[in-house]
C-alpha positions in Angstrom: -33.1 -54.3 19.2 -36.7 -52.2 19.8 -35.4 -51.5 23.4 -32.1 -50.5 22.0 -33.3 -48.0 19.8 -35.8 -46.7 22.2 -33.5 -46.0 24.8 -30.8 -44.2 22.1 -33.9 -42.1 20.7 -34.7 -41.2 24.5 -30.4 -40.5 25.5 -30.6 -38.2 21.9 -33.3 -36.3 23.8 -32.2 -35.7 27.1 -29.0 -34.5 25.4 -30.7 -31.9 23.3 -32.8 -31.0 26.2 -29.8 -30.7 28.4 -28.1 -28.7 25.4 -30.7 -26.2 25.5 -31.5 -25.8 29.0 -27.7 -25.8 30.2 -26.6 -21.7 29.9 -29.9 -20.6 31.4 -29.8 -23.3 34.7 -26.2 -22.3 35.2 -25.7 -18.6 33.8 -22.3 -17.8 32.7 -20.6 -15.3 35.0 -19.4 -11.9 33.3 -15.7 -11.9 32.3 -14.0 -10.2 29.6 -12.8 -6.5 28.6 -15.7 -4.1 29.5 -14.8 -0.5 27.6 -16.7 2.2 29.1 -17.1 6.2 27.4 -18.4 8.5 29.8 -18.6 12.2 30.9 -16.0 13.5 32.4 -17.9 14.5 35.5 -18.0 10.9 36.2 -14.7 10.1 36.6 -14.8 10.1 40.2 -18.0 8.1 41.4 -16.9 5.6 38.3 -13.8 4.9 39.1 -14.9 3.6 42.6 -18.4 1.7 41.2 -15.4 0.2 38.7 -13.8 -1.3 41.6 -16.5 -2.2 43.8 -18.5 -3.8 40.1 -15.0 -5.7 40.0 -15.0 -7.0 43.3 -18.3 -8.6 42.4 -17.5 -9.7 39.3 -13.7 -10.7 39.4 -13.3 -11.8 36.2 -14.4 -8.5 34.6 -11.5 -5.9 33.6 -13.3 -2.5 33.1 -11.7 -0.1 31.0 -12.9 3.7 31.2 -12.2 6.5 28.7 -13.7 9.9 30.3 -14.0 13.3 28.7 -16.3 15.5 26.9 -19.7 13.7 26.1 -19.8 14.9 23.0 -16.6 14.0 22.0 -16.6 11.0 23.6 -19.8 9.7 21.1 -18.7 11.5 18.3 -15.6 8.8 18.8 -18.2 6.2 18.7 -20.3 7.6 15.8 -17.4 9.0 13.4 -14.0 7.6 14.3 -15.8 4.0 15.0 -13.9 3.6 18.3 -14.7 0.2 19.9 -16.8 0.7 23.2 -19.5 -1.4 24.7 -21.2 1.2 27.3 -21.6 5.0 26.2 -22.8 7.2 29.5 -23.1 11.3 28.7 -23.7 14.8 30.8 -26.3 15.5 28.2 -28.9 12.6 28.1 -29.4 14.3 24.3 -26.2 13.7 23.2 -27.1 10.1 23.1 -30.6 11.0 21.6 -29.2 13.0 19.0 -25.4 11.2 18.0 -26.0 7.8 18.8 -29.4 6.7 18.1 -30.8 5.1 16.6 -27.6 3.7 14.5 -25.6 3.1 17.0 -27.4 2.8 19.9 -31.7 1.6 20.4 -32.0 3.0 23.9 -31.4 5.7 26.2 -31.6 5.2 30.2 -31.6 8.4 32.1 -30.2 7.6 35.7 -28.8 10.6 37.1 -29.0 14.9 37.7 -26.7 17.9 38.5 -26.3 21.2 38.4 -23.9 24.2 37.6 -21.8 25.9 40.3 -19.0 29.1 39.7 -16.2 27.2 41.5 -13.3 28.9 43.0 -10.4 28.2 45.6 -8.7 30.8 48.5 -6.2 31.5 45.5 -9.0 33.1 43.4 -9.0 37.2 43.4 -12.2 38.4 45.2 -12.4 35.0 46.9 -13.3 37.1 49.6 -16.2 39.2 48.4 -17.9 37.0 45.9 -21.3 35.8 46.5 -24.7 34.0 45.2 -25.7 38.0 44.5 -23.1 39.5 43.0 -20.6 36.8 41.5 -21.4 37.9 37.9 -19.9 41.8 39.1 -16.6 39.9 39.8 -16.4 37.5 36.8 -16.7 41.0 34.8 -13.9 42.8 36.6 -10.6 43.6 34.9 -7.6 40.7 35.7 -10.3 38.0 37.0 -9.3 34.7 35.0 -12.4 32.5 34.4 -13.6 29.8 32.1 -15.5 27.4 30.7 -14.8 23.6 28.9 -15.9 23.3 25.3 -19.6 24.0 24.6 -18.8 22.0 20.9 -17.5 19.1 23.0 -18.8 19.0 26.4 -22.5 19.5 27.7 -21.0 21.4 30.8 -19.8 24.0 28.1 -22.7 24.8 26.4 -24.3 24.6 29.9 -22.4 27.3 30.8 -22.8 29.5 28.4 -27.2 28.7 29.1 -26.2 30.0 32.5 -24.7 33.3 31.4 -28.0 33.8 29.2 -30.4 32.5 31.9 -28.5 35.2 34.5 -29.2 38.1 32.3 -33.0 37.1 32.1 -33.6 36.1 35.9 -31.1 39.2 37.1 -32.7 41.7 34.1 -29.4 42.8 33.1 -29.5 43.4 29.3 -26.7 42.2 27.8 -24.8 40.9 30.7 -23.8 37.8 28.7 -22.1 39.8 26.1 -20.5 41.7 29.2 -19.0 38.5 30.7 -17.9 36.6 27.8 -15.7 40.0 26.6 -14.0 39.4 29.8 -13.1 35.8 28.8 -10.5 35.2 26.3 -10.5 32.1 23.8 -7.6 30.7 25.8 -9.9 30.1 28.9 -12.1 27.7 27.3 -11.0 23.7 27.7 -11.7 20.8 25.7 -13.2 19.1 29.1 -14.8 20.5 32.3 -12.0 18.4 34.9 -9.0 20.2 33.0 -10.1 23.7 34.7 -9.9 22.3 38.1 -6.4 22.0 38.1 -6.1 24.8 36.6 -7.8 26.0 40.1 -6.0 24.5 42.2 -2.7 25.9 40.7 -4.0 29.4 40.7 -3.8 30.1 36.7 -7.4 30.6 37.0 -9.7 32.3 39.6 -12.9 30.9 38.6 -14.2 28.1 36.2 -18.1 26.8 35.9 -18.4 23.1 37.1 -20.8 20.6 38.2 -21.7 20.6 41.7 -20.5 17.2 41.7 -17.5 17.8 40.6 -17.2 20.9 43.2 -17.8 18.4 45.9 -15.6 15.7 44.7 -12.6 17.9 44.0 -12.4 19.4 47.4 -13.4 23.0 45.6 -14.8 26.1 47.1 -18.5 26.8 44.8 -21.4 29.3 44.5 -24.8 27.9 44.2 -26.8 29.6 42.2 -30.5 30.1 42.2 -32.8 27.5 40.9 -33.5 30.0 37.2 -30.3 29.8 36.8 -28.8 26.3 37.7 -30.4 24.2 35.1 -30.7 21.6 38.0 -34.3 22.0 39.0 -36.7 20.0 36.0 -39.6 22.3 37.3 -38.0 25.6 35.4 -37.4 23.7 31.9 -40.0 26.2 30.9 -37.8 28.9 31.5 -34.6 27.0 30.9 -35.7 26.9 27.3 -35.5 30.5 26.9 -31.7 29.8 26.5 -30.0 28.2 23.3 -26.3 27.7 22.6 -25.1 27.0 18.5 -22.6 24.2 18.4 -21.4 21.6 15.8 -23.6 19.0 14.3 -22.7 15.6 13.8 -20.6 16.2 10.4 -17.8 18.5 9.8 -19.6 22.2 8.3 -23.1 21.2 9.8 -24.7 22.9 13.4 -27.0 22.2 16.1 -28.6 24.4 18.5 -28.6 23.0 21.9 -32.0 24.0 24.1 -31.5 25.1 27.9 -33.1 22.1 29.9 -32.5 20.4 33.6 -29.3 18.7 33.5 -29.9 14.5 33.4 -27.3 12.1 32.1 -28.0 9.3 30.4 -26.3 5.7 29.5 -26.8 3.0 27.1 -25.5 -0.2 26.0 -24.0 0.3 22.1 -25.5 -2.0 19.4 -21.6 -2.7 18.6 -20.8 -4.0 22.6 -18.2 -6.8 22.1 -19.1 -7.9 25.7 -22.9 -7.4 26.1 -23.1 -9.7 28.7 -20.7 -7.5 31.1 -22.0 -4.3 30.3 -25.6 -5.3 31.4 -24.1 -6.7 34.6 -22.2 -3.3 34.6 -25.8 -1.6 33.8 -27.6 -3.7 36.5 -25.0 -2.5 39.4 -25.0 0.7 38.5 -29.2 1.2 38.8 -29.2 -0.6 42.1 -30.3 2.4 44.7 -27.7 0.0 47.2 -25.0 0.1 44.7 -23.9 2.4 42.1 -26.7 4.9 42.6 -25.4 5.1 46.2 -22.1 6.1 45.0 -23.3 8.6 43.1 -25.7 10.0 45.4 -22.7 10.2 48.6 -20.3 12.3 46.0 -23.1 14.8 45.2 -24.7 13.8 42.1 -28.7 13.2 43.1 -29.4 9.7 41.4 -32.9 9.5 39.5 -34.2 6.3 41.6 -35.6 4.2 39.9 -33.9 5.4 36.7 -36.0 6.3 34.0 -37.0 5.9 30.4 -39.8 7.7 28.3 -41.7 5.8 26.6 -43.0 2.3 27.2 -41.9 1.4 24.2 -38.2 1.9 25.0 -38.6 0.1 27.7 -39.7 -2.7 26.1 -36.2 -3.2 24.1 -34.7 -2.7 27.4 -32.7 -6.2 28.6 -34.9 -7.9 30.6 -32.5 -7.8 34.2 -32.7 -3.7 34.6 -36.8 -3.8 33.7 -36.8 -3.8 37.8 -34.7 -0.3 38.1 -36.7 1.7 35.8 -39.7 3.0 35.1 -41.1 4.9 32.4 -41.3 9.0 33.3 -40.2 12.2 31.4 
């Protein structure tokens, strides 16, 4: 009876221990609904990690909702929309909408720039130039535009450019200039409506991300490094621009400060499938993987990715500690 029980008390054992040690020897493969909110300028390098992250993980549906960053975390943070991955244009709309109620941290992963982008359709397509495209954008009948600064980062990015140009060119009052020559009806609720709006020929010009210049197949002035807000070096003298938008509540603003454009991505405290979204996370920091997407369709990748504090890093999960480090 003593050997009995001894050998019960020792089968109760191994069970718990087997209990315990079971999910971590095996690790349960991703599966599920993954809902991702991102920029709008991501829609293209997503939409092919999305299918090269389900290839690898087959039992993962991912479900992407692009547009303006803004918008898209204002759906998180005030209309309570279900998502389990939040990735913005503007690193600080995540700073400033999402944490720290809705999200703890804040992964910054890749850059870009802004580019005046045109087609052969454009008027002056054939004189414009890296010198003089602001003398166009000002001339009678030109049709240009710009998404929505109070939705999308590339809007008030835009509108940093216009300042920024009048500073670095010396041209008192050139912003004023421009934007008299650019009705209400010009400006979009996202940056990606304008380009077909290109392509069609209803409008000659429209300020995009290089990225989105490259993917698109679109005709683009690069502008000089004072102006781009892609170079981290002049965030001195990108400060020197500030655009007034709206705040988190309905009746309150914000003033958004010129800096180097970086996007940024985190996992929401609300994920109903945390487990994919890391996976998603994971793939997406790899230098082989997503960050090699993003790099061949013109979007320079921060490799590794980057946090700012060591602290944040800490609360990061434990499999993406190996892509990041911690760097301002």
């Amino acid at each position: 009876m003593i050997k009995l029980a001894n050998l019960l008390t020792c089968a109760r054992i191994i069970f718990v221990a087997i209990t315990i040690l079971l999910p971590f020897s095996v690790g349960a493969e991703p599966q599920g609904k993954l809902i991702i909110f991102h920029a709008g300028s991501l829609t293209v390098p997503f939409a092919k990690i999305e299918k090269d992250f389900e290839a690898k993980y087959s039992k993962v549906d991912v479900l992407r909702e692009g547009g303006g960053s803004t918008n898209m975390a204002r759906m998180i943070s005030e209309l309570h929309k279900p998502a389990d991955i939040m990735a913005s244009a503007d690193f600080n709309v995540i700073d400033k909408t999402l944490i720290p109620e809705y999200a703890e941290w804040n992964i910054r992963f890749a850059t870009n720039q802004l580019v005046l982008c045109y087609t052969d359709k454009s008027r002056f397509a054939n004189q414009i130039t890296a010198n003089k495209w602001y003398e166009i954008l000002g001339r009678k009948g030109v049709i240009w535009g710009h998404s929505d600064p109070n939705l999308d980062p590339c809007g008030y990015r835009s509108l940093m450019v216009l300042q920024l140009a009048e500073k670095h060119y010396k041209l008192p009052g050139l912003r004023d200039q421009l934007i008299a020559n650019r009705p209400e009806k010009n400006v979009r609720p996202k940056s990606v409506e304008l380009v077909s709006l290109l392509k069609t020929g209803n409008m000659d010009y429209a300020w995009e991300y290089l990225s989105v210049a490259v993917q698109q197949g679109l005709k683009y002035i690069m502008l000089p490094d004072e102006i781009n807000l892609g170079n981290y070096k002049m965030d001195e003298f990108y400060k020197q621009a500030t655009v007034r938008v709206t705040g988190k509540k309905p009746g309150t603003w914000m003033t958004r400060t010129g800096k180097s454009c970086t996007y940024g991505i985190t996992i929401l405290k609300s994920a109903q499938n945390p487990e994919a979204a890391e996976a998603f996370l994971e793939y997406l920091m790899d230098p082989d993987g997503g960050l090699k997407t993003l790099k061949d369709m013109g979007q320079p990748p921060f490799i590794p990715c980057r946090v700012p504090t060591e602290k944040m890093k800490s609360s990061l999960p434990l499999s993406l500690l190996k892509w990041i480090e911690v760097r301002n």
